[in-house]
C-alpha positions as CSV (number, residue, x, y, z in Angstrom):
1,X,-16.1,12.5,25.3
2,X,-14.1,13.5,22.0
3,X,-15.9,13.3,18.5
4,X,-15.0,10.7,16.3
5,X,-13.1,10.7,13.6
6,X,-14.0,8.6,10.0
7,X,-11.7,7.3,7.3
8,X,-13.3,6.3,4.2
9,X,-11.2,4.3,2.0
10,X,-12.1,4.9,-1.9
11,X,-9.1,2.8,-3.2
12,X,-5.2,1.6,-3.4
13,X,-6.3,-1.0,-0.6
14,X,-6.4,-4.5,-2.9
15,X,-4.6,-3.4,-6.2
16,X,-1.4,-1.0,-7.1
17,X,-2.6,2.3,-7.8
18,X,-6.3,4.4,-7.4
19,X,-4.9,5.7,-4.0
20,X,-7.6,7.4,-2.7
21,X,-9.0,7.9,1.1
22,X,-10.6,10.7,2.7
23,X,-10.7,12.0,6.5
24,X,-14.0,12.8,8.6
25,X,-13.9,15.2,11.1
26,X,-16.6,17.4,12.4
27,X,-18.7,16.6,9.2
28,X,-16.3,18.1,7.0
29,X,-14.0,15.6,4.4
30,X,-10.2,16.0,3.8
31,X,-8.8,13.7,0.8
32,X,-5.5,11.7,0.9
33,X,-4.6,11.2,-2.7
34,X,-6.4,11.3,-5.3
35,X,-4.7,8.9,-7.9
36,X,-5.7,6.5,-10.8
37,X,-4.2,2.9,-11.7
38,X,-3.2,1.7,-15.4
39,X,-5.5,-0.8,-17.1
40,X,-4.7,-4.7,-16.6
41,X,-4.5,-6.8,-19.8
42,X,-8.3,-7.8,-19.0
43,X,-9.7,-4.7,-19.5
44,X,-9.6,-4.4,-23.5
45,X,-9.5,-0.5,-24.9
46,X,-9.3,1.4,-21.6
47,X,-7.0,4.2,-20.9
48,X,-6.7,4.7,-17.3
49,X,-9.2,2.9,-13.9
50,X,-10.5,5.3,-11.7
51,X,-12.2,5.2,-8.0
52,X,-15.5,5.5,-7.5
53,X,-16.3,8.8,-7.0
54,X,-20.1,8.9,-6.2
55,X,-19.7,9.3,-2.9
56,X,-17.8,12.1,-2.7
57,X,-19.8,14.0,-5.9
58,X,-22.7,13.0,-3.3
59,X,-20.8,14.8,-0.6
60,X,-19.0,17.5,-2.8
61,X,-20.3,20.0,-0.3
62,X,-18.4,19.3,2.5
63,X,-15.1,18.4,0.7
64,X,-12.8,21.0,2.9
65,X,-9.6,20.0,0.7
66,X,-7.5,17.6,-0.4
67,X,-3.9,16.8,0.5
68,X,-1.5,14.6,-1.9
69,X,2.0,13.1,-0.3
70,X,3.3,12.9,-3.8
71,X,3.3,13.4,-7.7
72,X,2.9,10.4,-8.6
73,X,0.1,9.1,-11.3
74,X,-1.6,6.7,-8.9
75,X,-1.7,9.7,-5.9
76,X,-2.6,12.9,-8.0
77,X,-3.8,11.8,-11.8
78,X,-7.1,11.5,-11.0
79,X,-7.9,15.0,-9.4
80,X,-8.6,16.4,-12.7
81,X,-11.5,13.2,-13.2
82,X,-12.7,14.8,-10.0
83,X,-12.4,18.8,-9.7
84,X,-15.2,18.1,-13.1
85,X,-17.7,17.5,-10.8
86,X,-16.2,19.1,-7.5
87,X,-14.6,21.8,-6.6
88,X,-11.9,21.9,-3.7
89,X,-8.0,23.3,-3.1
90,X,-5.1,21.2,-3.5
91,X,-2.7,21.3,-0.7
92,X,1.2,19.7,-1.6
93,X,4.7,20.5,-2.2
94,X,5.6,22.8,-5.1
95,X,6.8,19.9,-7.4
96,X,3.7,17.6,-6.5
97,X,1.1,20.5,-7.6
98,X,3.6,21.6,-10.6
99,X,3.2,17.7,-11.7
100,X,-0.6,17.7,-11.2
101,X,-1.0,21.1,-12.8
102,X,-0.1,19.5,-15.7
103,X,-3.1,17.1,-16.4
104,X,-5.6,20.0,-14.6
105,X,-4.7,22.5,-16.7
106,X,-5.0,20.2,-20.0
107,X,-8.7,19.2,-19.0
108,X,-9.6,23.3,-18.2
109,X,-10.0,22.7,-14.9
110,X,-8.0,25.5,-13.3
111,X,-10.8,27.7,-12.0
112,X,-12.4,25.0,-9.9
113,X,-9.3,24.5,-7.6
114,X,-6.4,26.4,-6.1
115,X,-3.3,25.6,-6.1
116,X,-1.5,25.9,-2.5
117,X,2.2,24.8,-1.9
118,X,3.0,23.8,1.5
119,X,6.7,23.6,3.1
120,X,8.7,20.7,4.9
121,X,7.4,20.3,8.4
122,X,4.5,22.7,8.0
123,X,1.4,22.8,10.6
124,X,-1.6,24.2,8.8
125,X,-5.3,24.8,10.0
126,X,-7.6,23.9,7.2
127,X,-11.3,24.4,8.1
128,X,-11.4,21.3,11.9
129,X,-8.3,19.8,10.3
130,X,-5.0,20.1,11.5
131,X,-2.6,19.2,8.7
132,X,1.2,18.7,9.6
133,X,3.5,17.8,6.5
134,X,6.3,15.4,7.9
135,X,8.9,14.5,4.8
136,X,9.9,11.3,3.4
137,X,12.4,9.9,1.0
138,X,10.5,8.4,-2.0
139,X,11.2,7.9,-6.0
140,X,9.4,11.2,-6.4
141,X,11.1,14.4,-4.7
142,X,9.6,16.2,-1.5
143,X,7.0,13.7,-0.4
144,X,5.0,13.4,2.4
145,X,3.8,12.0,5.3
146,X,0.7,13.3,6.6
147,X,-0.1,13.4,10.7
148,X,-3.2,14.9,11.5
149,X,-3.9,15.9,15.0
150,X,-8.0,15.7,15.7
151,X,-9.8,15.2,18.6
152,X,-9.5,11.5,18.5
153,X,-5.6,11.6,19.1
154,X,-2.6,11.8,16.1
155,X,-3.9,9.9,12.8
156,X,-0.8,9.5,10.8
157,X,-0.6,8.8,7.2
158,X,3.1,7.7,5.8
159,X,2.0,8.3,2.4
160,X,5.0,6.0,0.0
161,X,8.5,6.0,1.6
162,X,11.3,4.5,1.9
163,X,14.6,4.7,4.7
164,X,17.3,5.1,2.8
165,X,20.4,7.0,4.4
166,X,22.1,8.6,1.4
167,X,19.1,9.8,-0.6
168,X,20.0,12.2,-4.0
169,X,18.8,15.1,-2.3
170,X,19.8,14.8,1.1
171,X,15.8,14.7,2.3
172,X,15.4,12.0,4.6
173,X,12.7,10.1,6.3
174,X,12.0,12.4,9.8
175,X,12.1,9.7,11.9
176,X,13.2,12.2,14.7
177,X,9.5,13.9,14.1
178,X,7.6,10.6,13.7
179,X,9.2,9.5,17.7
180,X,8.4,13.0,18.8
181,X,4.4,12.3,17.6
182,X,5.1,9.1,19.1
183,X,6.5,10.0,22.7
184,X,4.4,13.2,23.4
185,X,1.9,16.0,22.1
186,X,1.3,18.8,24.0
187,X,-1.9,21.3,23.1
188,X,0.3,24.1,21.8
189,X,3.0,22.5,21.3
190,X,3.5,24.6,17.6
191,X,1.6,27.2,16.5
192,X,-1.6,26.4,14.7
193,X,-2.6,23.6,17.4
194,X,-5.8,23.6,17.5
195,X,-7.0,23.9,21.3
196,X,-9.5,22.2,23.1
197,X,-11.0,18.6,23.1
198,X,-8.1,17.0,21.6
199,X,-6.0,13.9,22.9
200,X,-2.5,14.1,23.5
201,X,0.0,11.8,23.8
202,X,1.5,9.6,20.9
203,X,-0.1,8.2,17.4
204,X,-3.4,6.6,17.7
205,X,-3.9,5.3,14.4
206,X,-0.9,4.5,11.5
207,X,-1.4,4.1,7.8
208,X,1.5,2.7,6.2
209,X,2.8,1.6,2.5
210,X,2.7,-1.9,1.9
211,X,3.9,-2.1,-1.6
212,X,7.3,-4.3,-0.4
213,X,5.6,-5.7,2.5
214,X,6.8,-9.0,1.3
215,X,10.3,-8.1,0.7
216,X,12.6,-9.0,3.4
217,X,15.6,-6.7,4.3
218,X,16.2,-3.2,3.2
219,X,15.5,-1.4,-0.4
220,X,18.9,0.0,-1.6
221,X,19.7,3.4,-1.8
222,X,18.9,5.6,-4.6
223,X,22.5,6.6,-5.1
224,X,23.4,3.1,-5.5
225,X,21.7,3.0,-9.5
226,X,23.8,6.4,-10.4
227,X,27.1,3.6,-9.7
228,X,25.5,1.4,-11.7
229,X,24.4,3.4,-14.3
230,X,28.2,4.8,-14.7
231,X,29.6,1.5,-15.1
232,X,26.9,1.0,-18.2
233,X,28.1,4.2,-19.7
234,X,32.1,3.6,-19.2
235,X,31.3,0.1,-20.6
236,X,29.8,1.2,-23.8
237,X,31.8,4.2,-24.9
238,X,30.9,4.2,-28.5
239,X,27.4,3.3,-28.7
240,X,24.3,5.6,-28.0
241,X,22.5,5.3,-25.0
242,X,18.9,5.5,-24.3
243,X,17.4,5.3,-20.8
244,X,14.0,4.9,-19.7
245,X,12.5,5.9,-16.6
246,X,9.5,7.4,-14.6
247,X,9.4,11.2,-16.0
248,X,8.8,11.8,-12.5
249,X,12.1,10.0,-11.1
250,X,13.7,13.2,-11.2
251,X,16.6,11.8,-9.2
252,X,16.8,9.3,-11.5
253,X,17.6,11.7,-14.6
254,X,19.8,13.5,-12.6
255,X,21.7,10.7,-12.0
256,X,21.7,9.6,-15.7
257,X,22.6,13.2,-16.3
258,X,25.6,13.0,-14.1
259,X,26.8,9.7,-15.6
260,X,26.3,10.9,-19.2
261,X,28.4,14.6,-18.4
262,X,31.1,12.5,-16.9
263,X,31.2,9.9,-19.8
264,X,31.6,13.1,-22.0
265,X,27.8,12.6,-23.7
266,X,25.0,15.3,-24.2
267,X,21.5,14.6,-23.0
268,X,18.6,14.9,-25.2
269,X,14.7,13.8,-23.6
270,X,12.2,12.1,-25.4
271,X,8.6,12.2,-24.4
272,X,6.4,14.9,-23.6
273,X,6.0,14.4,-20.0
274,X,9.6,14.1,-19.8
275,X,10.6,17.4,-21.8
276,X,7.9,19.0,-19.3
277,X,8.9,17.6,-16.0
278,X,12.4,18.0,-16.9
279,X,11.9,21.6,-17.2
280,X,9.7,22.0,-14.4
281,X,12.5,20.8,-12.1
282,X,15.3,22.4,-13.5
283,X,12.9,25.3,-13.1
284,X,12.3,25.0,-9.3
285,X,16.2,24.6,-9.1
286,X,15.6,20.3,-8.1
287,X,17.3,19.1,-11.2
288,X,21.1,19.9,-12.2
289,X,22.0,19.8,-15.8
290,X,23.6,22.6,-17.5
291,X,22.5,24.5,-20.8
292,X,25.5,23.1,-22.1
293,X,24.8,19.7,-21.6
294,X,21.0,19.6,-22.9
295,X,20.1,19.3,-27.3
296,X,17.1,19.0,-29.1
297,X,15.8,15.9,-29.2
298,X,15.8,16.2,-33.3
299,X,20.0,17.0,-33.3
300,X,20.6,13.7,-31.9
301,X,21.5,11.6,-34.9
302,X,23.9,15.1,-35.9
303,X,25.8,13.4,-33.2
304,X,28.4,10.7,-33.2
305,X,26.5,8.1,-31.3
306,X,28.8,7.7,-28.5
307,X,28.4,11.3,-27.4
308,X,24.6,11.3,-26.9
309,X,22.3,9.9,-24.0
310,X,18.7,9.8,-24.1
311,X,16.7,10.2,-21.5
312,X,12.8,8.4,-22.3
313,X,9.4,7.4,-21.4
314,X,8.1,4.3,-21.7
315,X,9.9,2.0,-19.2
316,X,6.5,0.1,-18.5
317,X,6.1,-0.6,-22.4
318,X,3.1,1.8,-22.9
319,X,2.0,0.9,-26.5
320,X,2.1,4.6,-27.8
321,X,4.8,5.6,-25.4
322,X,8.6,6.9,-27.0
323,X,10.3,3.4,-26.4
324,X,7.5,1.5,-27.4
325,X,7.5,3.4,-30.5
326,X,11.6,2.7,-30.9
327,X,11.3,-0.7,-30.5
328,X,8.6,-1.0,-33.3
329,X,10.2,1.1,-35.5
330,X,7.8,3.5,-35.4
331,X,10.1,7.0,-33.8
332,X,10.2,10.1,-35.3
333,X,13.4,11.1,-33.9
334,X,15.3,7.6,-33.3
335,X,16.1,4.6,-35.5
336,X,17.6,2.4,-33.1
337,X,20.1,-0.4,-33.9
338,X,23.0,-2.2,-33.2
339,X,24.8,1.2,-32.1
340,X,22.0,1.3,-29.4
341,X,22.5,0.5,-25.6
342,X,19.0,0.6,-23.8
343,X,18.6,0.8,-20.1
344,X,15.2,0.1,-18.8
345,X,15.7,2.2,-15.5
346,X,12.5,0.5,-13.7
347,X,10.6,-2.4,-12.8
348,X,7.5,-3.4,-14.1
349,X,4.3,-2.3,-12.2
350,X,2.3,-5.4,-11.8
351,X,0.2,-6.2,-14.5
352,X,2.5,-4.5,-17.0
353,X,5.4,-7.5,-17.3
354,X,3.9,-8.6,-20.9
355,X,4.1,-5.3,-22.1
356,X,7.3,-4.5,-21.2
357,X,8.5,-7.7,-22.3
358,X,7.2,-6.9,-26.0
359,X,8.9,-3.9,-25.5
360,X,12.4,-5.4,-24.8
361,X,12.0,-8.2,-27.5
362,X,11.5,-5.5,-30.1
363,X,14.6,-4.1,-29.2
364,X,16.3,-7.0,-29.2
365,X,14.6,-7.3,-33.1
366,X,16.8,-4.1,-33.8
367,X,19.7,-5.8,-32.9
368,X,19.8,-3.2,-29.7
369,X,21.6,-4.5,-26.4
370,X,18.9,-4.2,-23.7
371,X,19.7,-4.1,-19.9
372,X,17.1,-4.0,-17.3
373,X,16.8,-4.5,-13.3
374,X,17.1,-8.3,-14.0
375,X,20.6,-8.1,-15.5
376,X,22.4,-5.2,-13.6
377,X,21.4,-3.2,-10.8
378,X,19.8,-0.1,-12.8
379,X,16.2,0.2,-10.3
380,X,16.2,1.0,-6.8
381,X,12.7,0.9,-5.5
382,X,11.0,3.6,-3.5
383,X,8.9,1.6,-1.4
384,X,9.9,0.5,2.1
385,X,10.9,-3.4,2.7
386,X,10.1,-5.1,5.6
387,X,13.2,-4.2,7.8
388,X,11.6,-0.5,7.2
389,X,8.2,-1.2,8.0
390,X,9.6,-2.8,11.2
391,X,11.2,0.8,12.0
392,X,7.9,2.8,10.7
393,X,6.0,0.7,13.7
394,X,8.8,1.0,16.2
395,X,8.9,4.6,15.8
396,X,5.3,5.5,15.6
397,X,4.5,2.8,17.9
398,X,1.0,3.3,17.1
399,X,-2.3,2.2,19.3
400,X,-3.8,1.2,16.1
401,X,-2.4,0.4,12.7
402,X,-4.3,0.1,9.1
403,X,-1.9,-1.6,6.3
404,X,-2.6,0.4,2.9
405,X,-1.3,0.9,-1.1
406,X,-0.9,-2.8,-1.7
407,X,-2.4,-6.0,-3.5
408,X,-4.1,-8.0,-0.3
409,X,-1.5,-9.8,-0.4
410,X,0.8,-7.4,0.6
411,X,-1.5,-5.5,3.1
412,X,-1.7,-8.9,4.8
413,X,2.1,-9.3,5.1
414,X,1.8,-5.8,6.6
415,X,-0.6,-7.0,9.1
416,X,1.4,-9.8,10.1
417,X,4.8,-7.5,10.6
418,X,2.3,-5.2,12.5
419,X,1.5,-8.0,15.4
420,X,5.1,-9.0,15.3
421,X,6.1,-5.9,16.3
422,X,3.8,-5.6,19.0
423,X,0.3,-4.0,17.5
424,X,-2.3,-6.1,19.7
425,X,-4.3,-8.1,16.8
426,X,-7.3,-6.6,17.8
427,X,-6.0,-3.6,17.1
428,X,-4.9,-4.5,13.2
429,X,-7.7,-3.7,11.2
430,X,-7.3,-5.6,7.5
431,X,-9.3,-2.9,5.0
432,X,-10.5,-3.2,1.2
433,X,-12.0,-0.5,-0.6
434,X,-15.2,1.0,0.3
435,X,-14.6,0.2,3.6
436,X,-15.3,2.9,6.2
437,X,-13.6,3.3,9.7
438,X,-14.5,5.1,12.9
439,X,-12.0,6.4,15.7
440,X,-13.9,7.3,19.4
441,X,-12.7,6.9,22.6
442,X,-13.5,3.2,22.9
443,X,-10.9,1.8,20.0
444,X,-11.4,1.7,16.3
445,X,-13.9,-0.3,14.5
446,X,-15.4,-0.5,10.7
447,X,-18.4,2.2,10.1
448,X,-20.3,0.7,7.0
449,X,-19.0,0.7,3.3
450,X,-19.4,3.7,0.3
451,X,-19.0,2.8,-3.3
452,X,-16.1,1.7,-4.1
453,X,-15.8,0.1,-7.9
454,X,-13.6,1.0,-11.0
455,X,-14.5,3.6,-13.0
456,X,-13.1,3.2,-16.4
457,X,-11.7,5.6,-18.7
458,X,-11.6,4.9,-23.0
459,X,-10.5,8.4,-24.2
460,X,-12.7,10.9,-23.4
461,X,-15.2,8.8,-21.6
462,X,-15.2,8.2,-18.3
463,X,-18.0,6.0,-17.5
464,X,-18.2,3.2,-20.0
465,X,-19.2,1.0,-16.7
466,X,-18.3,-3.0,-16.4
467,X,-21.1,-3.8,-19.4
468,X,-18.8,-2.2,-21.4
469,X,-16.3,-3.7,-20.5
470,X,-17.6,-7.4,-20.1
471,X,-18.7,-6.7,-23.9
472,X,-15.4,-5.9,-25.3
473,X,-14.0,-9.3,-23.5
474,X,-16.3,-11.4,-24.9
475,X,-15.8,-10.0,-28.2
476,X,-12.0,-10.1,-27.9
477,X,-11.9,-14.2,-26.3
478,X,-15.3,-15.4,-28.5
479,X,-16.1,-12.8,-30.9
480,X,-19.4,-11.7,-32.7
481,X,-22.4,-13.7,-35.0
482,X,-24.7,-11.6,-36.2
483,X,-28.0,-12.5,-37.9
484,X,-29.4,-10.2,-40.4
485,X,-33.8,-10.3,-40.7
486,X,-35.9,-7.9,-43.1
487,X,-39.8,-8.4,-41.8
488,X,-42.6,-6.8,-43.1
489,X,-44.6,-5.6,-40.3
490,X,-48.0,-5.2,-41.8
491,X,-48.0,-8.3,-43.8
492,X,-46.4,-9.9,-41.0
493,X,-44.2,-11.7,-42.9
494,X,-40.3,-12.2,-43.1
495,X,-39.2,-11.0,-46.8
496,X,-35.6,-11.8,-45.9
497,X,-33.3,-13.7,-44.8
498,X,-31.7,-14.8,-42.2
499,X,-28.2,-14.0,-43.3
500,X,-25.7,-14.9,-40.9
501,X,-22.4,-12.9,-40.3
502,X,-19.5,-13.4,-38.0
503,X,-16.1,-12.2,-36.7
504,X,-14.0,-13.8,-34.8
505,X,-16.2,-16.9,-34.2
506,X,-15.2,-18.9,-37.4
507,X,-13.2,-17.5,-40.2
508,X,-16.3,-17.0,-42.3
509,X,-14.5,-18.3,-46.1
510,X,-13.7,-21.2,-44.7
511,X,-16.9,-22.2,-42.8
512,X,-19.4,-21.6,-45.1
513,X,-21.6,-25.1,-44.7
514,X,-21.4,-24.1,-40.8
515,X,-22.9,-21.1,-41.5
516,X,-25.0,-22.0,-44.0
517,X,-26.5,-24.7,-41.8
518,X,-26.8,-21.9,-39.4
519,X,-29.1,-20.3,-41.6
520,X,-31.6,-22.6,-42.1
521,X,-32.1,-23.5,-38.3
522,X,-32.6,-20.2,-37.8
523,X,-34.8,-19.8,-40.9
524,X,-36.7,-22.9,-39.6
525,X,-37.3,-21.3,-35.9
526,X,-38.5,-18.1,-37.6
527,X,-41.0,-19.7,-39.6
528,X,-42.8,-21.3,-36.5
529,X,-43.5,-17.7,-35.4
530,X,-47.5,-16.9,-36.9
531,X,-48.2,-13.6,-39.1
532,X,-49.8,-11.6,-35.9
533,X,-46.4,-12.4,-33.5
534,X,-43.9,-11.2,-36.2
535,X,-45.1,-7.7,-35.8
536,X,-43.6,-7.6,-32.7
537,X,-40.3,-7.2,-33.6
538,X,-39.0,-8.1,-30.0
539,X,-41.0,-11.4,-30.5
540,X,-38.5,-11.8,-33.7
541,X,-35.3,-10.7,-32.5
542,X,-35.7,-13.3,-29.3
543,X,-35.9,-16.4,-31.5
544,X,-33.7,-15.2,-33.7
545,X,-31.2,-14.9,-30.8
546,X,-32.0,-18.0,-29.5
547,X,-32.3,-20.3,-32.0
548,X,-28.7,-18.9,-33.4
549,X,-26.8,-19.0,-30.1
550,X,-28.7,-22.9,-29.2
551,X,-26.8,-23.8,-32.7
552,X,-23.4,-22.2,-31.5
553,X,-23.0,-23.5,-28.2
554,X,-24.0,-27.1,-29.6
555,X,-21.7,-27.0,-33.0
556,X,-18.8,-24.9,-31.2
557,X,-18.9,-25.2,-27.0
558,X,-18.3,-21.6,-27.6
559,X,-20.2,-18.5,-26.6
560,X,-19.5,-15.6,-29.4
561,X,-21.8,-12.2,-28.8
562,X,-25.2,-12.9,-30.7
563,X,-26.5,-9.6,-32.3
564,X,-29.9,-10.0,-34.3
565,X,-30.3,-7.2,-36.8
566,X,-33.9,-6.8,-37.4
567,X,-35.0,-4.4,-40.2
568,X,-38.4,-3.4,-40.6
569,X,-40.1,-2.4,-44.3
């Protein structure tokens, strides 16, 4: 009898972005991403949404590693949240931990983690875990999917991918390694195999992206966009151009790069990620833009504006991002206008369309043109449609199959493609976060449930929990009336007061008999309370608080935040 194996899901199954899992084996954890999401517009001052990370500061001890398929924000940008509490080597390509070094190294976190860079198609032993690194085409360079063999048979994890033939780089999906998995695993097959115990023969469990689980057909080719993006540049020769993408989508700027040097334009970036990943890449030899063809980003307006492209953050309308800050007029390097052509190189991540739309209507303000994936063919996902998915499961043809990195939606449209391609439905298992999952000999079934919540981030806070939150709401849909009470504790006696304040509930100069009337039914209640009872302050802020919010709800059918202020002489 083999041991089991466990796979604890800590989030990415139910919303875009938090992608973060870990594997069981022999006691010991191995992560799978460890990412963060972007705030909706219902979470009012936060930064960035983390998983829940008690259980794994619970179980820091036996954290072996952790293994990220990509660079991306919402697969490595929350390891520096968690190397503060734990401790635990990154394994990932040379791009992916030169991204995530970034954030790591700004939070001082260096010494708690090494670094280890890993190649295409390497087998690695770490601690019971046997790690192979299978490549796949994504929006990010050299990512990953992740097969590890354990004793339970070849758990494979596709990480984010996408099929696409002509990819920038040449990197395809290995489909050819993915059948081999598939039709046969020998025990020492390659070296590093770990001997003994194991099950051979095919892929036992399959993870898969389910981001365009609803999209029928097949996502287009990255090289299709650098077409596109030529024609925008031919057909604007004399105004400057500004594009905004991912400052990850390295093949992106290199194919913004290419069409610029051919329309006879320099390349300036804006955005600190960008200037930094930029480099990085040209660095490591992944990005190809001459010395030539790069300026400062403060000589562009030396320039006449036809000869200079810009290459910017801020394609999902951040509000402090370097297009957000164009469109409001706000840039320190660019005043953009009606010599401006700006090309929003993206497509919204959910919850981010109003943003981005105040972004574009700014522009539009300025008087700049403005073309985006709804007008011209300047976005090529990275995510896998269905026709794809269908190939994933055909290839891997998997004994069991777990949809992740989706909205439930999508993971159940993942499901479905599953069964339709053959996965017995008793052998589909439809996960959220928190769940946990168990692989033995008799099939896979769930194994209980870990924390699994959001874990909010305002500046340098990372815990300012759902109250918090709930708080801010309220303030921001109902706003706040606050009742002011001076009470003399050893007379027992109110010397003050009440004095009734408020924003956001009325506008306070033009409700003045509202509030006045507010202040003597609160008066009124106070005066009920006997000498002995109004030295117990909480005995006075209660009525106070009651009486006041009884008088809202019946004047306004509204529920503002009631604060009493109780000050004692």
């Amino acid at each position: 009898m083999s041991d089991p194996v466990r796979i604890i899901f800590f989030g990415g199954l139910g919303e875009i972005g938090r992608n973060c899992a870990a594997i069981e084996i022999a006691g010991r954890l191995m992560l799978i991403d460890v990412g963060l999401m972007f705030p909706d517009t219902d979470m009012p001052g936060v930064d960035l949404v983390l998983p829940d990370f008690t259980y794994l500061r619970e179980n820091s001890h036996r954290i072996e590693g952790a293994v990220i398929t990509h660079g991306h924000e919402d697969h490595a940008g929350a390891l520096s949240y968690l190397l503060a509490d734990c401790s635990f080597p990154i394994y990932s390509s040379k791009l992916t931990l030169g991204l995530a070094r970034h954030r790591i190294d700004e939070a001082g976190l260096l010494d708690r983690t090494k670094l280890i860079p890993v190649e295409d198609n390497e087998r690695r032993k770490i601690g019971p875990f046997d790690v192979e690194f299978i490549p796949v085409t994504h929006s990010v360079p050299h990512a990953f999917a992740i097969a590890f063999h354990t004793p339970q048979g070849i758990v494979l994890h596709t990480g984010d991918f996408k099929l696409d033939l002509t990819p920038i780089d040449g990197r395809r999906t290995e489909l050819s390694r993915i059948g081999a998995l598939a039709a046969s695993v020998a025990s020492g097959e390659q070296k590093n195999v770990a001997s003994g115990g194991q099950k051979t023969g095919g892929i036992r469990l399959l993870l898969s992206d389910s981001t365009n689980a609803e999209e029928p057909g097949f996502t287009p080719s990255e090289s299709a966009v650098g077409e596109v993006l030529l024609e925008c540049f031919r057909d604007h020769p004399d105004k400057r151009i500004v594009v905004a993408c991912f400052a990850s989508h390295i093949h992106r700027v290199q194919q913004v790069a290419n069409a610029a040097i051919e329309s006879g334009r320099v390349i300036a970036t804006l955005g600190l990620s960008m200037l930094k990943n930029v480099r990085l890449a040209r660095e490591m030899k992944l990005l190809n833009i001459p010395d030539s063809a790069l300026i400062p980003i403060e000589d562009v307006n030396k320039l006449e504006p036809g000869k200079v492209c810009v290459v910017s953050t801020g394609s999902q309308g951040e509000p402090m991002s370097a297009l957000a800050r164009m469109a409001a007029g706000q840039s320190k390097w660019l005043e953009v206008g009606d010599e401006d052509v700006v090309i929003l190189s993206s497509h919204p991540i959910p919850g981010n369309e109003t943003s981005v739309g105040k972004v574009i209507d700014g522009l539009y303000r300025r008087g700049v043109e403005v073309i985006h994936s709804g007008l011209a063919r300047v976005h090529a996902s990275g995510h896998a449609r269905q026709q794809e998915l269908k190939t994933m499961i055909s290839v891997a043809k998997p004994e069991f199959f777990i949809p992740v990195h989706g909205e439930y939606r999508h993971l159940t449209h993942h499901a479905r493609i599953a069964a339709e391609m053959g996965v017995p439905l008793n052998n589909v298992l439809l996960c959220e976060d928190g769940d946990v999952v168990q692989l033995t000999d008799s099939g896979l079934d769930f194994d209980g449930e870990v924390p699994a919540g959001y874990l909010y981030v305002d500046g340098s806070s990372s815990d300012i929990g759902r109250g918090v939150l709930r708080d801010r709401q309220v303030l921001a849909q109902e706003g706040v009336v606050m009742v002011v009470v001076t009470v003399d504790v050893r007379a027992g006696k109110i010397v003050s007061g009440p004095v009734i304040h408020t924003r956001g509930w009325v506008y306070a100069p033009e409700a003045e008999a509202l509030l006045a009337e507010a202040q003597v039914i609160v008066g009124k209640e106070l005066a009920k309370i006997n000498p002995e009872a109004i030295r117990d302050i909480e005995n006075v802020r209660r009525t106070a608080r009651k009486a006041l919010g009884s008088f809202v709800d019946q004047r306004t059918r509204r529920r503002p935040m009631i604060v009493p202020v109780i000050m004692e002489i």
